[in-house]
N, C-alpha and C positions, 0 to 999 in steps of 0.2 A: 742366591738371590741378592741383589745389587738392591740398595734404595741411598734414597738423597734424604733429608731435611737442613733444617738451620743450622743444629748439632750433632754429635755424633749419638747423643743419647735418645734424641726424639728418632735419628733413623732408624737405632737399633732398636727402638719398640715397637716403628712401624713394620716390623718386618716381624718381630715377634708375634704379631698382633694378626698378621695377614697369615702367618703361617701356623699359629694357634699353639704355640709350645712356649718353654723359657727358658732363659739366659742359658740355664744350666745344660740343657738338649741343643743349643748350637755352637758353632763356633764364629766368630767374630772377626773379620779383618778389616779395618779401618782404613778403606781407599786415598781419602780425602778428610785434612781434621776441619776444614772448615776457619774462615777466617769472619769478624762484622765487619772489617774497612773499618773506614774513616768515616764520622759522622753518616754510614748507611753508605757509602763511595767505595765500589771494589770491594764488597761483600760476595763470599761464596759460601755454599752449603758443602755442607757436610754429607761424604759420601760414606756409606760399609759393606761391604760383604758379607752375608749370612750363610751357613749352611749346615745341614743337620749331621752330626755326630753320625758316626757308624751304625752302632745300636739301634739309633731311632729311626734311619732308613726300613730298615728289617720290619719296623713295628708302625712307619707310618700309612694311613689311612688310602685307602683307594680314592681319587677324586673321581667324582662322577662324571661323564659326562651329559650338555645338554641333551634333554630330550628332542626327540625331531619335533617340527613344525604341524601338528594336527590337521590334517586336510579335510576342506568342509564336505560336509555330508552328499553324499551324490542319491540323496529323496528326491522323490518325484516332483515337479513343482507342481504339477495338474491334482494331483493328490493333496499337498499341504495346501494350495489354496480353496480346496471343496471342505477339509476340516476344517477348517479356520472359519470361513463364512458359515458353515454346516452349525458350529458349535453357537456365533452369535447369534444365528436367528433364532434356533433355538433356547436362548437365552430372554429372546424378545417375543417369543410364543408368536414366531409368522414362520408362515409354512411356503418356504421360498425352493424354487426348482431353478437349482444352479447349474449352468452348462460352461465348461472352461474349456479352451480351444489355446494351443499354440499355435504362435504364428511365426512368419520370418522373420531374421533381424534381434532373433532372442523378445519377442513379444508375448503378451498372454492379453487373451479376451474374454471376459467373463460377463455373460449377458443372467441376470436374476427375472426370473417371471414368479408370478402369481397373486394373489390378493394386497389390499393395503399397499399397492408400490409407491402411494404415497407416504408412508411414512420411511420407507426405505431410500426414496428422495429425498425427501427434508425441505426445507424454505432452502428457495433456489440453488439445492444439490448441495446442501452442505452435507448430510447426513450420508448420500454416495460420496461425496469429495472422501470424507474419512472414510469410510469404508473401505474406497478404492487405495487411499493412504496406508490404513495400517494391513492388506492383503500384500498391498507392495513390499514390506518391512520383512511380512513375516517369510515370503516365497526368498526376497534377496538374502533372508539368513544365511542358509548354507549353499547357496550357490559361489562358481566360480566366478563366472561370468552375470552381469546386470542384465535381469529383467525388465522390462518396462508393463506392465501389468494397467489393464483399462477397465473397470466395471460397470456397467452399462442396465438400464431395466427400461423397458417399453422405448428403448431410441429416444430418453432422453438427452443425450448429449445431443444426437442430430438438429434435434425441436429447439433445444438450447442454443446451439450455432447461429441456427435462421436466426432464431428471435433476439439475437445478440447483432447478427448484422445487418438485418432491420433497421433493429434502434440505432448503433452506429453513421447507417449514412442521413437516416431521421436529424441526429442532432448535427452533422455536420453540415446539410444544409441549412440547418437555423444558425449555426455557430455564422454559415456563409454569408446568410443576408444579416444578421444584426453588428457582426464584427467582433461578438463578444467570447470569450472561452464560456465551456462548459464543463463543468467536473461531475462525473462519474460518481455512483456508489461504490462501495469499495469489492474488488471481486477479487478471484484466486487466479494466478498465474494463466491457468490456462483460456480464462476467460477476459484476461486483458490481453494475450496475445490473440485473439480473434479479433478484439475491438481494432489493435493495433495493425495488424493486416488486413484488415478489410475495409481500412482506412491511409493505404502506406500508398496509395498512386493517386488519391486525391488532389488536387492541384487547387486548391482554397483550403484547406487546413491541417495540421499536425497534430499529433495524438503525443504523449509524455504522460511515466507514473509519477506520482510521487507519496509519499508517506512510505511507513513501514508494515511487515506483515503482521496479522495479517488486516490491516486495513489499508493497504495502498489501494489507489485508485488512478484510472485512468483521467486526464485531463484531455478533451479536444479544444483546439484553438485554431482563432486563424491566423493564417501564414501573412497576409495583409492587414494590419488592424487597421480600423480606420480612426484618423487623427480626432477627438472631440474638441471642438473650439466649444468657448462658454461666448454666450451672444451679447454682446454689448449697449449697455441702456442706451447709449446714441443709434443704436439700430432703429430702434424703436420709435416711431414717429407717432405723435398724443394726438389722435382724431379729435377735432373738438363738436360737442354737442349739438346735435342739429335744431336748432326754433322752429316755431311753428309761430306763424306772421301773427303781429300781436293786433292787426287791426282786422280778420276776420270774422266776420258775424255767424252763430249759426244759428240755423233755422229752430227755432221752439214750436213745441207741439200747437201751445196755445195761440201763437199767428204772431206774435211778438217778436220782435229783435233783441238777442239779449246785449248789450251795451255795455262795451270793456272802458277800461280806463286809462286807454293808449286813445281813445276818443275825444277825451278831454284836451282839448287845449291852452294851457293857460296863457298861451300869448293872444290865444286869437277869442278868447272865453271870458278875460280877465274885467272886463266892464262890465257885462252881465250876472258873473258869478264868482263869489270868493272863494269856491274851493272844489274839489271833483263831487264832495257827496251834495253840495245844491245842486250844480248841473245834475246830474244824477235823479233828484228828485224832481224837478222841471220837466225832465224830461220822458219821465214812468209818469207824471200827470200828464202829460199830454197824448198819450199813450191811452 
């Protein structure tokens, strides 16, 4: 056994050390002594040669070799994913009739009937989402090849499709006529790639996630925004208040003219009366 270090004493230990004996059980030839150079300039290491005495070949140990590579389990997958859900529900005391179907493409379908499938659902599938989650983890254990594994109860994934792209072109015509983005609750992968495809040949708006899991969400926008101008007080033209003629009489119940004091004249009044309330008075006496 050949090794290097800085010395010749560091090599001859790393070799002791790898081969588990000492000084005394090898022999030692000193390839290379090793020089520092110049200030760190033209430094080499130190090379030796190690090898075990006669004696201790006869006595030294069998190295093992590795073991092989463990190859995963060839279990049923149709099997391990009916214990697996078998064991939770029964953990959750529902009495669930699980049917699990292979399909092409390395697929698995697993549709759940019976009682309560709403709690088996959960607020808007999160309760299948994991479900269908950790079925997946546990069927991929020992397989070779990836499964892709679906869990399904009364068609709601179908029901949940619709009612995803419903809402989807719902908000993209409003996104359309107002010009403004809309953002999304935050959903799981697969229910923002429905929003995102059933909104991907729109020609007035774009759909983009953004956040992290699991709260990303989909954004729809439009592809046109429209520019807002802020309106400018010279827009604005100040209507002025409309009068009402101040020399109009109106008719009184009692046969009387009621007598405004736009009547008054004082240029043409002024010899007769010193002020509106003697005209005024003159005038209801004559009355």
């Amino acid at each position: 056994m050949e090794k290097t270090a800085k010395n010749v004493d560091e090599a001859v230990a790393a070799a002791l050390s790898e081969l588990g004996v000492t000084i005394d059980e090898v022999d030692v030839e000193v390839l290379e002594e090793g020089s520092k150079g110049f200030l760190g300039i033209g430094s080499k290491d130190a090379c030796v040669r190690v090898t075990l005495k006669e004696e201790k070949k006869a006595t030294a140990p069998e190295v093992k070799k590795a073991a092989p590579a463990v190859k995963k389990s060839s279990a049923d997958p149709v099997k391990v994913a009916e214990e697996f859900l078998d064991g939770i529900f029964k953990a959750m005391n529902l009495d669930v009739d699980i049917d699990v179907k292979e399909g092409k493409d390395n697929t698995m379908s697993i549709n759940l009937s019976g009682d309560n499938m709403g709690i088996v659902i959960g607020k808007r599938g999160d309760t299948l989402d994991s479900l269908q989650y950790l079925t997946s983890l546990v069927v991929n254990k020992n397989t070779e090849e990836h499964i892709r594994v679906s869990v399904d109860t009364e068609n709601y994934r179908e029901k949940r499709s619709e009612a995803l792209v419903a809402l989807a072109k719902r908000l993209a015509d409003k996104v359309a006529r107002s010009g403004r983005k809309f953002t999304l609750e935050p959903m799981n992968p697969y229910e923002r790639r429905i929003i995102h495809s059933s909104l991907q040949g729109n020609e007035a708006v774009t759909t983009f996630s953004v956040g992290s899991e699991p709260y990303r969400k989909v954004i729809i926008a439009p592809k046109n925004p429209r520019p807002s101008y802020k309106k400018r007080h010279s827009d604005y033209k100040k209507e002025k208040p409309t009068t009402v003629a101040a020399e109009e009489d109106i008719e009184d119940t009692t046969g009387y003219a009621t007598t405004y004091k736009a009547d008054f004249k004082p240029t043409q009044h002024k010899a007769e009366y010193k002020n509106f309330e003697d005209y005024l008075a003159a005038h209801n006496t004559d009355h």
